[in-house]
N, C-alpha and C positions, 0 to 999 in steps of 0.2 A: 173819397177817403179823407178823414179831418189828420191834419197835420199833428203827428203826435212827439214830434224832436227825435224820430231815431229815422235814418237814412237807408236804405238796403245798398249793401256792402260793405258798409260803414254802421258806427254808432254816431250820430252825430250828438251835439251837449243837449244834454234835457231842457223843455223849455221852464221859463221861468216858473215859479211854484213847488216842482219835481225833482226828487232828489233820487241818484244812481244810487242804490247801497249794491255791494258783492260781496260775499264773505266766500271763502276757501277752504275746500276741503284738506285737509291734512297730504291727501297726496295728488293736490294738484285741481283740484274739478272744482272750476270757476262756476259759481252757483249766487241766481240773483232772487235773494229773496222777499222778501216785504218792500219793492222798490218800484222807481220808476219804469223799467221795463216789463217787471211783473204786474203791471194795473195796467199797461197798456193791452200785456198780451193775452190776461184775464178777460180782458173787455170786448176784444173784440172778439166778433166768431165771424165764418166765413156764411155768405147765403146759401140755400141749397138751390144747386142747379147741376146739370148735365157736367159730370166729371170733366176737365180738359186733359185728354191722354197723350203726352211725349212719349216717341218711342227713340231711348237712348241711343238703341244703334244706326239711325239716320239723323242725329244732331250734329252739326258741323262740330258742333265743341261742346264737349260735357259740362266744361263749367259754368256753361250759363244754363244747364241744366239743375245743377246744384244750385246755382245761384238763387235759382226761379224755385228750387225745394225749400232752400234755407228761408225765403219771403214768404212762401206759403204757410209754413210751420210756424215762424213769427210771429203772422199776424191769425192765426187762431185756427189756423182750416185743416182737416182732415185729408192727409196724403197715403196714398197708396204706393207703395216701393218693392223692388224686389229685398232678396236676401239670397244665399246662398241655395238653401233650403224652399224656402215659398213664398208667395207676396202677402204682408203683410199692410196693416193699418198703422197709420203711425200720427202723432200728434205732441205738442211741446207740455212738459209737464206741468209750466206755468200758464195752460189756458184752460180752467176749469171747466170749462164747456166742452172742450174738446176732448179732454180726459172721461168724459161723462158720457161720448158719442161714441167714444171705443169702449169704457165700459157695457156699455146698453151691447154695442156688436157682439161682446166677447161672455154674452150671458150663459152660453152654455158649460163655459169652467164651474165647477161644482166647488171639488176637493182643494183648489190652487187657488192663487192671485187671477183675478181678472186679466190684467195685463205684465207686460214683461219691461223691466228697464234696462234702458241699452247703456254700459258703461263700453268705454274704450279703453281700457285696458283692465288686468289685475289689480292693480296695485291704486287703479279708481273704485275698482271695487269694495274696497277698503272704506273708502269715506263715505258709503252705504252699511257695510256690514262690519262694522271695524273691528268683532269679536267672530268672525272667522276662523274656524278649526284650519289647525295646519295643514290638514288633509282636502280643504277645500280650497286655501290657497295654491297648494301643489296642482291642482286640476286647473284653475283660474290660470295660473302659470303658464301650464301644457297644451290646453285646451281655444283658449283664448288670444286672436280673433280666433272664431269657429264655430261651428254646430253644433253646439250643450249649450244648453239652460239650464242654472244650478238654483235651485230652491233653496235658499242661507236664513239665519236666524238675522231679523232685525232692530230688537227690542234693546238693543247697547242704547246708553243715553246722547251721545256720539254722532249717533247714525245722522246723516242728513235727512232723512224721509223725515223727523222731531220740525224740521224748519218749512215742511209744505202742509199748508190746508187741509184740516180736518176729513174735508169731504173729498179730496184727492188724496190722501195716505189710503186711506179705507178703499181706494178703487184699486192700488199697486200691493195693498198688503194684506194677506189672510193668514189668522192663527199665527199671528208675527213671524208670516213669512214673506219674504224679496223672491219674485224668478227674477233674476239676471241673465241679461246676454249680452254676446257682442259679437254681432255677427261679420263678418268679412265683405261683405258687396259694398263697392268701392260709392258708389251715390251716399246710403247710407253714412260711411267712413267719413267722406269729403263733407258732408251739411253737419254731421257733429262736428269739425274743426271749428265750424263758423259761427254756430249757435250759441245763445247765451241761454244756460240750464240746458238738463237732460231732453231726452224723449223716449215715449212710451211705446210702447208696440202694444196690439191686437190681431187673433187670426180671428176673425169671425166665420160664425161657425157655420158648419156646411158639414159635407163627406169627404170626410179627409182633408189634408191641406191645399191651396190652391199655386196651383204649380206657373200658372200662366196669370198674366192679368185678367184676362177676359175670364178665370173661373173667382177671382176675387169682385169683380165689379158686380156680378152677377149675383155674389152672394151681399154685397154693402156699396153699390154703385150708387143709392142714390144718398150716400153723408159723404162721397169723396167728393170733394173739387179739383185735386190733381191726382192726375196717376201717370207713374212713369213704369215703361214698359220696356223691358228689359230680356224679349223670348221665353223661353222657358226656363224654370231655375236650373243650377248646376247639379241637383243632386235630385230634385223633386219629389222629397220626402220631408219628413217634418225632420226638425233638430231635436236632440238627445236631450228627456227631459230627466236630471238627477236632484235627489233630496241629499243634500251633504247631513251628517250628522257628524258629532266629536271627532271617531275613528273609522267612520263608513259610509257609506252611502248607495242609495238606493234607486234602482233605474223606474221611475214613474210614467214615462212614455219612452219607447223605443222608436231609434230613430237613423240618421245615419251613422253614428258613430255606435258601433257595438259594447255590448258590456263587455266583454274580455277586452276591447280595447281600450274600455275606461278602466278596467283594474288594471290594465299594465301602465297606464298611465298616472295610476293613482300609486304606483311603487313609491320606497323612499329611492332616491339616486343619491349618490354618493360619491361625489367629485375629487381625485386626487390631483393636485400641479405642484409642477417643480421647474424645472426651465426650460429644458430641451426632449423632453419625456423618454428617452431614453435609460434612464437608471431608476430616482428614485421614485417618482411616482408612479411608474408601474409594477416598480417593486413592490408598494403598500397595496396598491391594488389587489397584485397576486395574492397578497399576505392574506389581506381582508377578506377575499373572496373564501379562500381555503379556512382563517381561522373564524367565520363566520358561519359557513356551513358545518364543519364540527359541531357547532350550538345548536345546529337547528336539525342535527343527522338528516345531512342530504350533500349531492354533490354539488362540486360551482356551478355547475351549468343548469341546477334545478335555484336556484336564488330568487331566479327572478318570476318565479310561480309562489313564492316565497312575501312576496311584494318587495323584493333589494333588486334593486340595479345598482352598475357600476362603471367608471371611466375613469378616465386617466390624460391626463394633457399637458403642454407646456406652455412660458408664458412666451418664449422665444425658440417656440421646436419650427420646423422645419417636418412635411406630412410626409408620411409612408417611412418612417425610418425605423431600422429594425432596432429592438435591445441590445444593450451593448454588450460585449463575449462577459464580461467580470457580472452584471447582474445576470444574465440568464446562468455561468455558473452557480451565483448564489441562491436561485431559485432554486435551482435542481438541488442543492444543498436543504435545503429548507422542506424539501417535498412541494413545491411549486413549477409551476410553468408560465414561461413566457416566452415561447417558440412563437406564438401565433400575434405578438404586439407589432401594430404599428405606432408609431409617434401621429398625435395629433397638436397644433396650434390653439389655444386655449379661444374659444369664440365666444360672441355674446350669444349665441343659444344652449350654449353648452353651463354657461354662466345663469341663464334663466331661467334653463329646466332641473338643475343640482340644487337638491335641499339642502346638503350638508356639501363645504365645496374644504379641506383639509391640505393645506399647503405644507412646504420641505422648510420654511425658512420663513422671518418676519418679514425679509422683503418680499419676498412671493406676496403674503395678504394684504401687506401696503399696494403692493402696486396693482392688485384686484381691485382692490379698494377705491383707488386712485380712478381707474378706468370705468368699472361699476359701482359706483357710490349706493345704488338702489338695493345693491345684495350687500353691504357689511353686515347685517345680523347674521347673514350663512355661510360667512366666510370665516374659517377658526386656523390657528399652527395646525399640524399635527400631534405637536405634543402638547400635553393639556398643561405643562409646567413653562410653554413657553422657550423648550430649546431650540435651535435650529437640528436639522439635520443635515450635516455635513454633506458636501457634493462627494462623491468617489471616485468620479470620472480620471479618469488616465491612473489610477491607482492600481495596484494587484490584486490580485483575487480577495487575498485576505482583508483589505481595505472593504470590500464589496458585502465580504460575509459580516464585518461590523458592524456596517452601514442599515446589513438587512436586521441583525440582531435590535439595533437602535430602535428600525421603525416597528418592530415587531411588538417590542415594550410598551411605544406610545397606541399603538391600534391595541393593544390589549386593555386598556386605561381606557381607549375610548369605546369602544365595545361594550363595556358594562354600562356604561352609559344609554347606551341606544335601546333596553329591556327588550332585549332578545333571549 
């Protein structure tokens, strides 16, 4: 193998003549394009010969597993991996040849992209499809790591797929569409930490998907050179293939994840906090929930057939704690309930799956802010004027039913808002 100045495990300095260029997706996805690593890992391909198969679960140590993935992929060769779901083909999106080996495997996609791009997270997502409906974001969110494949529009001028080879866009993108995934199997996980640029996935095609290595080799054994064997997958059914559009989306292969459980996940959520969750934000909740359903003649508890979900949280509560006796009186005033609240601690999932997150106070969003810097676009006051709303705690009743009066004003303000 001729000496090309990159190291495995390392990058070591390019040799003389060769220049690193990397340029940066907007949120985050270090991508090497027209460079020194790119004409390396263009160039080379792997020979074909008899697959080498590691079987993960008798390696003393996974990471020289990944290690031995992340060189293979590299330097141009055609890897076989599991996933949650099934084993796929996988290969670096900078080695055209290799892109071209899963192409040719994955010739039976008709309607779809050839292959599938693995990002690692949502929010990489983005510096692929940066004109994303909110409603594909909200799945990306929910869904992701996991078992869906989302079909997104690519054609923003933005997009990264503009900075790869002609003859590699056309292999990842049909009718200016992206599959995305990102699946959860930790091999996978670990060799994208280490890699420089994406990687493509392929299932080639067969009867069904292949659950085991031995039904993937069987179908593309003689273009792999490594395969890593992993038993059987976890769910051994394909992943949920969905087309996002504006405000919908459409289940194009079923898979593990059901549709009713991608429309309850494709809900808007709507996050209330305050501090100790005890007063106001499940106050607003209650409110919302009730003057929400009035709009839409149904009860709270049909909302979320509806597509609204809801919650409520603190940013310093303490879990399981009941309402306090002054807002549960003000509920019952109000024609609400909150008999059945407990207090929850505001979390970073709770923070990651809330489209709309409505705080009691400017320090509440500050200090959101402050801890998840990634959500300030979904983080707003309550009131759209910017007031606080006053804490009530240890106050009397009548203090409580002001309090409720207050938030009831601002959720009415916001409510028109949301075109329900």
């Amino acid at each position: 193998m001729r000496d090309s100045g990159v190291s495995f495990g390392s990058i070591s300095r390019p040799t003389p003549g060769h220049r690193l260029e990397v340029s940066r997706g907007k949120h985050g996805f270090l991508f090497c394009a027209v460079c020194f690593v790119s004409r390396v890992c263009s160039e080379r391909v792997c020979l074909p010969m008899p697959p080498f198969v590691i079987d993960l679960k008798k390696a003393e140590d996974p990471r020289d597993v990944v290690y031995r993935t992340v060189q293979a992929l590299a330097e141009g060769c055609v890897v076989a991996l599991p996933t949650e779901t099934d084993y796929v083909v996988a290969a670096s999106i900078l080695n055209h040849r290799a892109v071209a080996i899963l192409t040719e495997l994955s010739s039976c996609e008709k309607d779809q992209p050839k292959l599938s791009l693995v990002v690692k997270s949502a929010e990489e997502a983005l510096d692929w499809a940066p004109a994303m409906s909110s409603l594909g974001r909200r799945l990306a969110r929910r869904c992701w790591p996991g078992p869906v494949a989302m079909l997104v529009n690519d054609n923003h001028p933005e997009s990264l797929l503009h900075q790869l080879p002609h003859q590699t866009q056309t292999s990842i993108e049909f009718m200016g569409r992206l599959r995305l995934r990102s699946p959860t199997h930790r091999m996978l996980n670990e060799s994208m930490r280490m890699l420089v640029g994406p990687v493509v996935l392929a299932e080639p095609c067969g009867d069904g998907v292949a659950v085991t290595i031995e039904d993937l080799l069987a179908r593309a054994g003689s273009q792999i050179s490594l395969a890593i064997d992993d038993g059987r997958t976890r769910y051994a059914q394909a992943e949920s293939t969905i087309s996002i559009s504006e405000k919908d989306f459409q289940v194009v292969r079923a898979g593990v994840v059901s549709e009713d459980s991608l429309r309850r996940l494709s809900s808007v959520m709507v996050l209330f906090v305050c501090t100790g969750n005890t007063c106001r934000s499940p106050m607003a909740e209650s409110l919302f929930r009730m003057l929400v359903s009035e709009r839409l003649h149904c009860r709270p508890d049909e909302l979320h057939q509806r597509g609204i979900i809801t919650s409520s949280a603190g940013i310093s509560a303490w879990g399981g704690g009941k309402a306090s006796n002054g807002a549960l009186e003000a509920m019952r005033n109000a024609g609400a309930d909150l008999t059945g609240h407990e207090s929850q601690p505001l979390t970073e999932n709770l923070v990651r799956q809330a489209d709309l997150i409505w705080t009691m106070t400017a320090s509440h969003r500050a200090a959101i802010i402050a801890q998840f810097p990634e959500a300030s676009d979904r983080v707003s006051m309550l009131s759209p004027d910017r007031i606080d709303v006053v804490d009530p705690i240890g106050g009397p009743v009548s203090v409580y039913r002001k309090c409720a009066e207050q938030i009831r004003g601002h959720l009415e303000g916001r409510i028109d808002t949301l075109g329900l």
